[in-house]
C-alpha positions in Angstrom: -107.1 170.6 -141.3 -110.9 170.7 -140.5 -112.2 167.6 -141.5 -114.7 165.5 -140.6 -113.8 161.7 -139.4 -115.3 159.1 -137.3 -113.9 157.3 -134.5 -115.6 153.5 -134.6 -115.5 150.8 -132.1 -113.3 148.1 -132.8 -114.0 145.8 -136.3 -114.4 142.7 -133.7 -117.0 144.5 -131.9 -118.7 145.9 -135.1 -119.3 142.8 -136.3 -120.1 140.8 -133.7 -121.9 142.6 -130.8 -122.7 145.6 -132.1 -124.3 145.0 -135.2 -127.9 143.6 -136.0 -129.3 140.1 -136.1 -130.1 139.8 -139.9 -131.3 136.1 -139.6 -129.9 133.0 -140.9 -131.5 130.7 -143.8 -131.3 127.3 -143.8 -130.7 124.8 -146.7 -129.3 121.3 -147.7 -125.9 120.9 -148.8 -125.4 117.7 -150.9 -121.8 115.9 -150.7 -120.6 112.3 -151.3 -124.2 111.2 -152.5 -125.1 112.3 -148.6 -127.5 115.5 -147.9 -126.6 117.8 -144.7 -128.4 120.6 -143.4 -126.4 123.7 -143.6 -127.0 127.7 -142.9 -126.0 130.6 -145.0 -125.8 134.0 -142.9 -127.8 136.6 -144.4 -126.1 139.6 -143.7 -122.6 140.4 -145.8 -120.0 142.7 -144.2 -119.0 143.5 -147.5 -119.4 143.3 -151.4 -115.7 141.7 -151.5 -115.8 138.9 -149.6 -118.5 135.6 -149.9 -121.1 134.5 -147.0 -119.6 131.1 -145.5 -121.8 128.5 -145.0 -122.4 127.6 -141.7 -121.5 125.0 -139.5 -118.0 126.2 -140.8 -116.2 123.0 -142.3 -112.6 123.1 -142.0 -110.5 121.8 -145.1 -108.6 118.4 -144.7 -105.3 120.2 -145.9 -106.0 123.1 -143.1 -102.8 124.1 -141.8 -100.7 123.6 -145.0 -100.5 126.4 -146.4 -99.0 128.3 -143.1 -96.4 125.5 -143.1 -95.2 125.3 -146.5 -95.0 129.2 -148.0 -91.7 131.8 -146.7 -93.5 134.5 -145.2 -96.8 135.1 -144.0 -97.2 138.0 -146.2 -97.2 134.8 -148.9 -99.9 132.9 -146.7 -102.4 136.1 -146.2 -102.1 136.9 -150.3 -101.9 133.5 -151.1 -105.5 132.8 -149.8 -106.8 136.3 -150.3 -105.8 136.9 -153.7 -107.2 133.5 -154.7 -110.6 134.9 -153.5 -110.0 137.9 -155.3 -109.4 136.1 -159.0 -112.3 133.7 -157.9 -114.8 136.6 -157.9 -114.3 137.0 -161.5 -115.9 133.6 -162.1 -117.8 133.0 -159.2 -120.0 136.6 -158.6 -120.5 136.7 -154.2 -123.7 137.9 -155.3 -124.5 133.9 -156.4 -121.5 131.9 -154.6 -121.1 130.6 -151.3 -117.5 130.1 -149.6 -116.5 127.0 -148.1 -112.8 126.1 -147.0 -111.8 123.2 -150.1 -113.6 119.9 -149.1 -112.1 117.3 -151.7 -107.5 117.9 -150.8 -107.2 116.4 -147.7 -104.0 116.9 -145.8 -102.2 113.7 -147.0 -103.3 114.1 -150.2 -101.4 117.8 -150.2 -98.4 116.3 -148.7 -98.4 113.4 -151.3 -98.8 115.7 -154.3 -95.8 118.4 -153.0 -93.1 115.9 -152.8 -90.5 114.5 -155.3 -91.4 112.3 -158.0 -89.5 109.3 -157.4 -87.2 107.7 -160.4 -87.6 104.0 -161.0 -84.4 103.1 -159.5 -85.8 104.7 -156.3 -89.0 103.5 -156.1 -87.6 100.4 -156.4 -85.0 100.6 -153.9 -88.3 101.8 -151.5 -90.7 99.6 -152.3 -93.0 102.4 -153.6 -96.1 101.3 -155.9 -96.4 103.1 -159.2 -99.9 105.0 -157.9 -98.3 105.8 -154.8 -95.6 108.0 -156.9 -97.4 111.4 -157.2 -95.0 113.7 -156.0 -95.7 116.7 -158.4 -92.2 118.4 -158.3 -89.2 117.2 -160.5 -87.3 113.4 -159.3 -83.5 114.7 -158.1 -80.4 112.4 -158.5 -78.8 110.3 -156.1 -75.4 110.9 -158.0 -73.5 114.3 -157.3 -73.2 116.7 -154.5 -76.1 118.5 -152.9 -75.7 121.7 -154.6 -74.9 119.9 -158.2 -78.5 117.6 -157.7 -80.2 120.5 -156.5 -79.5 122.9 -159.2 -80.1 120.8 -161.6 -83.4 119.9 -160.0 -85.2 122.7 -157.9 -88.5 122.3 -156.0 -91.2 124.3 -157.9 -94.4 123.6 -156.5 -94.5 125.0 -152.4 -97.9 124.6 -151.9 -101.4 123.2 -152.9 -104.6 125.2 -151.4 -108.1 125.0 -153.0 -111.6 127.0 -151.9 -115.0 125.4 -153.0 -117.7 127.5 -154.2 -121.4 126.7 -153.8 -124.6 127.8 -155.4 -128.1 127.6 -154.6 -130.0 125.1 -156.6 -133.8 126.1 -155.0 -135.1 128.0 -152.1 -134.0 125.3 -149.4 -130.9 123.4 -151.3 -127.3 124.2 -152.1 -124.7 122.6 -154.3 -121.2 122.7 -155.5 -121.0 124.8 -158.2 -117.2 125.4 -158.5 -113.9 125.2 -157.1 -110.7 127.2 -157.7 -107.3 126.0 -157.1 -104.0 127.9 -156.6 -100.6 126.5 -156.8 -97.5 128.3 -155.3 -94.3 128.3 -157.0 -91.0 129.3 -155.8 -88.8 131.7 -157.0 -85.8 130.6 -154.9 -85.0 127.0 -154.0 -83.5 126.8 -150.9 -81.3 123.5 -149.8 -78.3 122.8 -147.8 -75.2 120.9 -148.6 -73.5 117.8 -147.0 -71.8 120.0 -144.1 -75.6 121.5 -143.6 -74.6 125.0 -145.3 -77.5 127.1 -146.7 -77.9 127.5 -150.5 -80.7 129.0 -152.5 -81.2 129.0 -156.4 -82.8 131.7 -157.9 -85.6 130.0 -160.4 -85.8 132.3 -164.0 -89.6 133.8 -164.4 -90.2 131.6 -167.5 -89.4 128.8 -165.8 -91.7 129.4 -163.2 -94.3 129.8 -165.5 -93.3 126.7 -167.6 -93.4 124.0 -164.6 -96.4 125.8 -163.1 -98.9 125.2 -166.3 -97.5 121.5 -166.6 -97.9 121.1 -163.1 -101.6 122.6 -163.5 -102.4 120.0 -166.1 -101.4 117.2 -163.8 -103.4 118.4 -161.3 -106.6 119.2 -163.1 -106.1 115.8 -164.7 -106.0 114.0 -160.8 -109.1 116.7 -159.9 -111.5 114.8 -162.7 -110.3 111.3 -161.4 -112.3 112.4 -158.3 -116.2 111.7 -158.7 -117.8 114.6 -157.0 -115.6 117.3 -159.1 -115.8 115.2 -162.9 -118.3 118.0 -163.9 -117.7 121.1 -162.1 -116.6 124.4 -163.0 -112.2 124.7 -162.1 -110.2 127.7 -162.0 -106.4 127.3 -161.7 -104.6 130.3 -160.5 -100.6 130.4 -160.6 -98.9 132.1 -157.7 -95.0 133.3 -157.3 -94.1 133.4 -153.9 -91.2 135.8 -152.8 -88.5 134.8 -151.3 -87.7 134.5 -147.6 -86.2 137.7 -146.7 -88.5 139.7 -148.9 -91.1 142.7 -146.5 -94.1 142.4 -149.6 -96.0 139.2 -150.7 -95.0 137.5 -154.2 -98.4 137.2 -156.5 -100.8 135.6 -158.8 -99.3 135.9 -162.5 -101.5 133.5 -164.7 -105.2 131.7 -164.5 -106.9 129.4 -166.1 -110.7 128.6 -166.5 -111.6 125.3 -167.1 -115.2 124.2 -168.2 -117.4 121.5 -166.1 -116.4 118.0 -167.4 -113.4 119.1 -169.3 -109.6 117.9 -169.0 -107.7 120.0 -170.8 -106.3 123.8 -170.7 -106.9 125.4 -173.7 -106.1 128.6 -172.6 -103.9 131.0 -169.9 -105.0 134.5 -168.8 -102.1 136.5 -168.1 -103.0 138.5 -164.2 -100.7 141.9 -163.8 -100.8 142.3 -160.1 -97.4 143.0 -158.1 -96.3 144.8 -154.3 -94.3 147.3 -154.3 -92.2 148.4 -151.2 -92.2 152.0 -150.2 -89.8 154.0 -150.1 -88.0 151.6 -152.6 -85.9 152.1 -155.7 -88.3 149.9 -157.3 -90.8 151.8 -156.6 -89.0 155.2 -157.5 -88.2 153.2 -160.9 -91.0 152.0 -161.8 -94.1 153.9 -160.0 -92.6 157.4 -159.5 -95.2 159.5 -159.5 -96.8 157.4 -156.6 -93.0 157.3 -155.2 -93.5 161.0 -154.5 -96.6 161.0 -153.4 -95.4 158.6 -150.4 -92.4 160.7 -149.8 -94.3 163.9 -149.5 -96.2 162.1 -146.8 -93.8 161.0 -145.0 -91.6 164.2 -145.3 -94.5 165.6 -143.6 -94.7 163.2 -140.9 -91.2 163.6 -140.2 -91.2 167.8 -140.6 -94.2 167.8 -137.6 -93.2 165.2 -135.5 -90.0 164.9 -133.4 -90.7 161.6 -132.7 -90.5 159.9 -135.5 -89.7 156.7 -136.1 -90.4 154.6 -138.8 -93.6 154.9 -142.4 -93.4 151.7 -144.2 -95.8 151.5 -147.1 -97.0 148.6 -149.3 -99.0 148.8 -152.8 -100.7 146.5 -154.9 -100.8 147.5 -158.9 -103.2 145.9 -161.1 -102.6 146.4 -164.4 -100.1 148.2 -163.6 -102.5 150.7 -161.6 -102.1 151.5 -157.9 -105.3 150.1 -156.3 -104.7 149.4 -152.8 -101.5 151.5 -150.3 -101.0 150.2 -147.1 -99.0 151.9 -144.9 -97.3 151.2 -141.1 -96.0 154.1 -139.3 -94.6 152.9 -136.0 -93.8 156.1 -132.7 -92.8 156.3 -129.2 -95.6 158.1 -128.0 -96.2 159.7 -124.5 -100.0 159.9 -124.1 -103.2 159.3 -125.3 -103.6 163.1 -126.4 -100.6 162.3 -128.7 -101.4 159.4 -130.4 -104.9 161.3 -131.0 -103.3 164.5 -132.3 -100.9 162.8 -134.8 -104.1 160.2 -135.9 -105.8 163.4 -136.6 -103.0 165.1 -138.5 -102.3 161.7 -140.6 -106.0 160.9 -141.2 -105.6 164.6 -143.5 -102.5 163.8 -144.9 -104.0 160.4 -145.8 -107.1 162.2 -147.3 -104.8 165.2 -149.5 -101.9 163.3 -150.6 -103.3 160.0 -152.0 -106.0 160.1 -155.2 -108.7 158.8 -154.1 -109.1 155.8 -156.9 -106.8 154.0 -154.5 -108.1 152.3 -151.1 -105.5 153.3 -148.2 -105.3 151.5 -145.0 -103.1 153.3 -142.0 -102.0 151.5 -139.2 -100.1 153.6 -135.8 -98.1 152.0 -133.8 -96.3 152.3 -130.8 -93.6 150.0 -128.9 -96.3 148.9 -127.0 -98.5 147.7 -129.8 -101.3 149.0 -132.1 -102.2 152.8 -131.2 -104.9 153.3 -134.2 -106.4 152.5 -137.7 -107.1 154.7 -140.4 -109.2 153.2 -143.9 -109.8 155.5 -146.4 -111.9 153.4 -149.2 -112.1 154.3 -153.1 -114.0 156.9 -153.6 -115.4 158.0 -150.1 -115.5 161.2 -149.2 -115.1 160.1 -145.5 -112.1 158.0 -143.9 -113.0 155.5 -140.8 -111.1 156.1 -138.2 -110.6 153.6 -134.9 -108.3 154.7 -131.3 -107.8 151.9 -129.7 -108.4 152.3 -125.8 
């Protein structure tokens, strides 16, 4: 195995101490009727991600997401993957990020509860504009698990990202915002004597109560002055259940134009995770099913110490575009860990096409040995030991 690789500092310290001061420019930012002076970095780490305007403005709702999705495999795909079906629409090139500006926290809260029936907002004193809970009214006659079958929570969570564009040399407006709604695809409750119960929710179902739910929301969105004529994407996301080691995923999207209310249309998104080893992977993906297991045989075959390769793939279109894989070892020294991140940085470079991006991370029992990241289509990985 003679090839070349690259041992970098840490990201954090790429970044941030280590690179270059690129300058900042500054512009207004109009909002409310009100003009504020903002900055917009010059430098981008990367064509995939947006520059974020600067003073960084927290969104109202921040926090929500965390507390309302399974898994934090949902949280990180449920914000990243909104970025990545916003790039279709919104070109980095043109846009700048900024965290969603117009959901505040309560509003969020407000939207993800239960629509209330007459008989209940009566017996709670509720006004007719203060019941906006977006998921489905349930009973108050039955058992737990009868009400709750019968009416499952869809909607988990609300989360939207602005997008701004600039308007001259020195000023900045919004010129878009996306939203994405996570569904669930279990319902979990509990009955009277506090036992756990979960519903499974059918796909179509899902899909059904997440394009009404969409059309509520858009509807509420041009209610609000500052967004009556802006650009909105809607993006539908099926969170996986609780116990589940991948992320759910984006399945439809909608793009609505500035000053309309209505969805005409749905654009179907074919992304998924799939776990390796698996039998849905074997199943469905084989070929990349043996591709994994030869690098992991490998692993195994040179390496008494083995413990543990884990791997995680997004498809697109039914296309593998992005592996990630975990490999946790007890190791015994630092000539070790630097051995088998040389052996595994080959591996990673003969066994996988090179269409695909692969990100490698070692670990021990003591926590994060290395990092290997192989992009699409580079001829060289980078490679990172920590110290």
């Amino acid at each position: 195995m003679k090839k070349k690789f690259m041992i970098w500092m840490t990201l954090l310290l790429l970044l941030s101490a280590c690179a270059p001061k690129f300058g900042e420019e500054e512009v207004v930012q109009k909002k409310n009727d009100k003009e504020q002076k903002a900055v917009i970095p010059k430098y981008n780490i990367s064509d995939s991600y947006y520059r974020v305007v600067l003073p960084f403005q927290p969104s109202g709702a921040r926090g929500e997401v965390v507390e309302d999705l399974n898994t934090r495999l949902d949280v990180d795909e449920f914000e990243t993957g909104l970025m990545r079906i916003a790039q279709k629409r919104f070109s980095p090139e043109d846009y700048l990020f900024q965290e969603g500006q117009y959901l505040d926290k309560e509003t969020v809260q407000r939207w993800l509860q239960r629509k209330l029936t007459a008989e209940q907002m009566k017996k709670k004193k509720v006004k007719p504009s203060e019941n906006v809970g977006l998921n489905p009214p349930i009973s108050d006659k039955g058992t737990n698990e009868e009400k709750n079958k019968k009416s499952p929570i869809y909607l988990a969570s609300i989360l939207e990202h602005d997008y701004l564009m600039k308007i001259s040399d020195d000023k900045v407006k919004l010129g878009g915002v996306v939203i994405g709604l996570a569904l669930n695809s279990v319902h979990y409750y509990e009955t009277e004597e506090g036992y756990p119960r979960e519903e499974k929710i059918k796909d179509d179902v899902i899909e059904r109560e997440g394009k009404r739910i969409a059309a509520e929301v858009l509807s509420r969105l041009r209610d609000m002055k500052s967004l009556k004529e802006v650009p909105i994407t809607i993006a539908l996301y099926k969170q996986a259940p609780r116990a589940s080691v991948i992320p759910g995923h984006f399945f439809a999207v909608t793009h609505v134009d500035e000053g309309s209310s209505t969805i005409d249309d749905w654009e179907a998104i074919k992304e998924e995770y799939y776990l390796f080893p698996s039998d849905e992977a074997e199943e469905n993906h084989r070929d990349d099913w043996l591709k994994f297991n030869n690098f992991k045989s490998d692993i195994e075959e040179f390496f008494p110490n083995y413990t543990g390769v884990v791997g995680k793939g997004l498809y697109v279109n039914d296309q593998l575009q992005q592996l990630t894989i975990n490999i946790t070892m007890p190791f015994y020294g630092k000539a070790e860990v630097i051995g088998f991140t040389q052996y595994v940085t080959g591996l990673a470079m003969e066994k996988f096409p090179d269409y695909i991006n692969v990100s490698i991370y070692i670990n021990s029992t003591v926590g994060p040995e290395s990092v290997i990241v192989r992009q699409a289509k580079a001829d060289q990985p980078f490679v990172h030991i920590y110290q």
